[in-house]
Every structure is written in C-alpha cells, then in structure tokens.
N, C-alpha and C positions, 0 to 999 in steps of 0.2 A: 409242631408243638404237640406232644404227648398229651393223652385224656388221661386222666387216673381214675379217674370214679367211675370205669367200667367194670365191670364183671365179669370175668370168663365164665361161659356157659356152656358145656358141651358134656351132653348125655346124662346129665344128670336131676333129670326133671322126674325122675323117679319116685322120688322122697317129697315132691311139689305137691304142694293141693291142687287139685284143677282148678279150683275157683279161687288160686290166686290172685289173678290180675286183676282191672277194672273192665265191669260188663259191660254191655249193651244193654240197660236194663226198658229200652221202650219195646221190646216184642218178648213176652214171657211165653217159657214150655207150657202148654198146656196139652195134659191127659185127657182123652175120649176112649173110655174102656182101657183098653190093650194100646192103641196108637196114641203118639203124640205130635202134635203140631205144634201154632202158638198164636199167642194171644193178646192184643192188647192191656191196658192197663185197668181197661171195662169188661176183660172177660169176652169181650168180639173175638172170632178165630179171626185171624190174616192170613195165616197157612196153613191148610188141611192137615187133620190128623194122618200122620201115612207113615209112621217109623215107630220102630220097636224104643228108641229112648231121643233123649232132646237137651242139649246143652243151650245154655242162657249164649246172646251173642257176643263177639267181641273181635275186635277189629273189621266189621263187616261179615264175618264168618258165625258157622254155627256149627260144632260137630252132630251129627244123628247118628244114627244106627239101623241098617235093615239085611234083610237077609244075615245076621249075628256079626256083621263087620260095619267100621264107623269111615264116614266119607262125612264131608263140610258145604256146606246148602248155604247160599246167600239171605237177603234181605227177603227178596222179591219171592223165595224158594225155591230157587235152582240149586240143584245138584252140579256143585262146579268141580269140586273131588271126588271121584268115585270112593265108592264103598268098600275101602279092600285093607283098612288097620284093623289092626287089636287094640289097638290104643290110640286114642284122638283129643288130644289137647289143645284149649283154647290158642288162637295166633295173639301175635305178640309183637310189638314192634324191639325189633334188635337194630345191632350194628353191627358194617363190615367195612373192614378197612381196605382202601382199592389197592388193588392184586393180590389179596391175603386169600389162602387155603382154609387156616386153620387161625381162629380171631385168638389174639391175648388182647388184655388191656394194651400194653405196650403199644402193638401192633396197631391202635386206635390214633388216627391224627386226625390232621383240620380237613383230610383227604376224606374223612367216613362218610358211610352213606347208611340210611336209616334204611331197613328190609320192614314185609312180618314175616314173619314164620311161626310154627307151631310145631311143639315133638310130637312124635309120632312112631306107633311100630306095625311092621308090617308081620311081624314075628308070633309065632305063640306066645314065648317065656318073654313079651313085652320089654324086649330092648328098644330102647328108641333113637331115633335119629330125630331132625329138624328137617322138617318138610316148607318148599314155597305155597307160594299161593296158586300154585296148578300141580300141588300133590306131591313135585319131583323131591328126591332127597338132595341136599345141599351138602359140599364138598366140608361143611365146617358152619359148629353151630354159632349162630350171632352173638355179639358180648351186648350184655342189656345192664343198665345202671343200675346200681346200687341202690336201695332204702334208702338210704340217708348220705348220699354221697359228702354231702357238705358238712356234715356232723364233724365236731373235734370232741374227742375224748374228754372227758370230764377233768380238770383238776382239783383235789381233795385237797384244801391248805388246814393245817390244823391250827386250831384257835390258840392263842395264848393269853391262860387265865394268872401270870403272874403277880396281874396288878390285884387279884381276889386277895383276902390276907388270911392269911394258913389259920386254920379252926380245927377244934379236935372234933367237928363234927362229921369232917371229911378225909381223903387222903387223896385224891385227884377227880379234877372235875374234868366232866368228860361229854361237855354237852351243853347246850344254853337254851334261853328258850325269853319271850316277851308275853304280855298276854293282853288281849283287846282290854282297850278304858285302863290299865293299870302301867305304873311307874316301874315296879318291881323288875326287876329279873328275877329269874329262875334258873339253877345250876342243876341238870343231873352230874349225879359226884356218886362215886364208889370209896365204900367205905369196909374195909375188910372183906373186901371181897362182893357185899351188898351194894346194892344199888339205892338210890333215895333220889330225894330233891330237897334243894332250900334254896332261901330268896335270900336279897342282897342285906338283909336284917339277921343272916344266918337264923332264921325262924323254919324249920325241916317241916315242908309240905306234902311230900310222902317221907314215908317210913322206911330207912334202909334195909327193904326187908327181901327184896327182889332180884333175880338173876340177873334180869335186863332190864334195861328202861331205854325207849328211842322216841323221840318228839315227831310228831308231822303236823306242820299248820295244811287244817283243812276246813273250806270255807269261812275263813278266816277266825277259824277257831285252834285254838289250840290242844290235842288228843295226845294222851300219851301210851303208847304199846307197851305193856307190861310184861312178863313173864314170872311165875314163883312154882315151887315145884312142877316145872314142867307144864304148868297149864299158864295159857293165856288171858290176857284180856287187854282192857282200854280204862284208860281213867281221861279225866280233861284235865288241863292245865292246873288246876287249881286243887289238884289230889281227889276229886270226889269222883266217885265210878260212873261210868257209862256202860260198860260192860263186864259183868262178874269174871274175875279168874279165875272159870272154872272151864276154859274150853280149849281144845287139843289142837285149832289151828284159828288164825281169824287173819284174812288175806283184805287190803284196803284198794279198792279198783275206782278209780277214776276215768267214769264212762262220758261216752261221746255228747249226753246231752247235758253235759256239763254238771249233774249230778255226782255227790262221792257215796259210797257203797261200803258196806263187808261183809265178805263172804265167811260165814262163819260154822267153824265143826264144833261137836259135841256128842261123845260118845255114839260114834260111825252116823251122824244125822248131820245133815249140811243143810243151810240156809242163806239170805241175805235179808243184811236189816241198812237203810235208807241211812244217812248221816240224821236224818229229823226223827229215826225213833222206827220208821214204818218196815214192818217185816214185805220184802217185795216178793219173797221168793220164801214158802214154806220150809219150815227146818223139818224134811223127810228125805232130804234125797240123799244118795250114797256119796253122790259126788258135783258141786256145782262149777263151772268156769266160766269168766266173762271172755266172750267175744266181741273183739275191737269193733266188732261192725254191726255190735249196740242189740246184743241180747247174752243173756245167761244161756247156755246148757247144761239143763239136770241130768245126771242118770241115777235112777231108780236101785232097786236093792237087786232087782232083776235083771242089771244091764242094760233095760230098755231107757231109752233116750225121748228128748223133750226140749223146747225152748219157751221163755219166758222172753217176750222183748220187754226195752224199757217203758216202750206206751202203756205196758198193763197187758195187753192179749197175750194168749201162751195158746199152747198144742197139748194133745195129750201126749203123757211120757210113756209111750210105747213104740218106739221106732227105734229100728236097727243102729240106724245113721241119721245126722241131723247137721245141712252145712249151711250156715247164714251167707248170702251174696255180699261182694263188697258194697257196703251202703246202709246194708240193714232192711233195707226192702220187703227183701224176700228171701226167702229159704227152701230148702228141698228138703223132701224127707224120704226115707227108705225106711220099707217098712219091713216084718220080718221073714215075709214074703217074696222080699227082693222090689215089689211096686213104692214106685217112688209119686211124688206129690209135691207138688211145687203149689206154697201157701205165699200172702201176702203180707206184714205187721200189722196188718186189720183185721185178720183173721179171715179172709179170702181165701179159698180153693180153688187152686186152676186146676178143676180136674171134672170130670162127671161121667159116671160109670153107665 
C-alpha cells in the first residue's frame, strides 16, 4: 500500500534552515574564548571547549568544526565523522523504500525503513548530498514527511444572506459577525463600493466609509480590520477604535503562549502591542517578525538584529543574525564579527571570554 504523505527530498536542503528540525536541547553550545564545547542547562561544561563552532544536537549527533571543516561528535564527544564537509547539517530521521536507489513518495510502501541521515558537502560551492551515520554518501536522499501530512485543504462555503431583507442601506453583504453578551448580528455590507456595518435593526455601526473591513474573533472578542485611504487600523465589534487608522501595516500573530499580538508599522517604525493594550515590543524597529518558536525578531534602522521572547527578556539589537531553536529555549546569535553566542529565554549566556 503506497504512503502519500512523504516527501521527496533530494539535494535540496539548500534553502533549509539548519535549525529546522527538533533538537537535542539537554546539552547546549557553549563558547570559552575562541572554542566551543557544551553545556548543561546550569552552564556545567560536559564537553570541553575544543572546536572552532558547535551546533545544538539532534538525532544523537552534533555537527562541529575544526581545523575550517565540520565532522559530527556524539553525546558522550567522540568524533564519530571526521572533519572533512563544508557544510554539516543536523541528521534527520528519513525513509527508504527496500531496494530503492533513488526514494519518491511513490516508491514508499509498508516495506519502508526509517534511516538518519544528514545533507552534507564535501564541496567548496556547497553542493550537498545526504550522508549516514558513518559520514558515507548515500546512493539517494531519504523521503521525510510532510508538515502537515494529514491536513485537508480548507473549504470556503459562502454564506447566503437571502433571508436579510434588501435596505438602501446596503448592496451586498459580505460578512457577518455576533458579539459577546449580545443578541444582535452584525452585517459587513458594501455599499457603492464602501464598506460599513449594521445590525439586524438595520441600525449602521460603522460608517460606509472604508476600503475593507474583515472580522476576527480574538479572545473571544470581537476586532474588526479596517482599511481607508490606504492606512490601517482596528475597531472592535461594536465600531469604537482600538487602534487609529493611521498605520501603513498592522499584522495579528497568534503566539505559542496562547497570547494574540499586533505587530504594528507607522511611518517606517514597527512595534507590537498585547491584545490587553500593553506595548511588548517598542515602536523603533525598522522591521519586527514573530517566530513560531515564541519570540519576536527586531531589526534596527541599521540592520542590526535582536530578539524579544514572550516571557519579557530580550538581547540587545546588535547582531548580524539571530536564529530561535525549535522551542523557544534558546537562540544563537552572530554577531557582526562573525562570533556567535548561544543565550537562553532567561537571559543566560552560554559563553565566557
């Protein structure tokens, strides 16, 4: 019987983050000077500082780097792959189908067999192949599951407001909406062209005076996304503002700690303000984005980068590069230097010069 929710995966881990996967996160990189080793989650070493860089682990592996090439060091810290890539990405549990070359979905039956592997280049101009767990190159890279294998595409049914009775206060409605503690509905309806709202009294609770109008219940509130010339904002359910339109983008992120957000621009300054009011993220930055693995990254007017997580700690925003581990944990930072620093959402340093 055929698997479909595999993925063909071959050579193309290019365009991948490294810090895709799911880590290892009980033994962290930690920097001493110039070398890094790693460290418990108290900052104890376990493995000596001895390599020029230090990836977080995953699947029992670690990539390092010494003498300017990366080989893969276990738990314990052995050097199980020599040091001889240009490029060394985390391993990975794949699949291979028995007797297959070269994997397709297709090619995936009840016959598969779970690998890891990890791409890999041996190359200058970092082409990669998929390496075993003893370094060799493999004849065909493993097919690895989908995100969302199980997912089915959305179906959009459009509403039918027949039974509303035709008003000159409208020309089609295009939207509906309820609101806590009340009886009422709410119709967004366009009306030459304008956008508004009214309730089942045909009583107009915004004003048709808008490009857009789109509802989202959040926190069991009801917000509505405006648009009029070209600027932004938010009203609640009930037409009265939550946020002026006066702003050039405002983005609604629903974060991992079950908190909703917006990330909001204003004449080239970007911020975020809490759904309760509270600004969490200062309106200075050039450019803010939520990372699903439960922090913000700013960048500055200067390019230079920075994280806010959700618990409130933040970095200063001066670093090259700034990548959160899957979790939220922890994060690495690159500084403009090229030295990187591996912090913790406490605002830990695994590092000491």
């Amino acid at each position: 019987m055929k698997t479909k929710n595999l993925l063909l995966v071959c050579l193309l881990f290019i365009a991948a983050p490294v810090f895709a996967q799911d880590a290892d996160l009980s033994l962290v990189p930690y920097r001493k000077g110039k070398l890094w080793g790693y460290a418990d989650a108290q900052k104890k070493i376990v493995i000596a500082p001895a390599y020029e860089e230090a990836d977080f682990f995953s699947e029992g592996f670690a990539a390092v780097k010494k003498g300017g090439k990366y080989g893969y060091i276990n738990k314990a810290g052995k050097l199980v792959i020599a040091c001889k890539f240009t490029v060394a990405k985390p391993f990975r549990v794949g699949y291979l189908a028995k007797g297959a070359k070269i994997v397709t979905a297709d090619d995936i039956d009840d016959n598969q067999k779970s690998v890891l592997f990890a791409p890999a280049s041996l190359r200058a101009d970092g082409y990669e192949i998929c390496i075993n767990t003893r370094g060799e190159a493999m004849q065909g890279c493993p097919a690895i599951p989908e995100n969302d294998p199980n997912k089915v595409p959305l179906k959009v049914t459009e509403k039918d407001y027949s039974t509303v009775k035709k008003n000159d206060i409208f020309d089609k409605i295009v939207g509906d909406y309820k609101m806590l503690g009340q009886e009422d509905n709410f119709y967004i309806a366009v009306k030459d062209s304008s956008y508004g709202v009214f309730n089942n009294k045909f009583e107009v609770i915004v004003p048709f005076e808008y490009a857009s109008i789109k509802s989202a219940n959040i926190g069991g509130l009801t917000y509505l996304f405006v648009e009029k010339n070209k600027l932004k904002g938010i009203l609640f359910g009930n037409g009265s503002a939550y946020v002026a339109v006066e702003n050039d983008a405002i983005v609604h992120e629903k974060a991992k700690n079950g908190m909703d957000y917006f990330i909001i621009s204003k004449d080239g300054k970007t911020g975020v303000k809490s759904s309760n009011y509270a600004v969490v993220v200062p309106f200075e930055f050039k450019e803010v984005v939520y990372d699903r693995n439960g922090a913000f990254l700013v960048t500055g007017a200067d390019d230079r980068k920075g994280i806010y997580f959700l618990g409130g700690t933040k970095t200063d925003v001066t670093y090259k590069e700034v990548r959160i581990m899957k979790g939220g944990q922890y994060a690495i930072l690159v500084g403009a230097d090229g030295q990187r620093t591996v912090v913790d959402v406490y605002g830990n340093t695994f590092a000491e010069d």
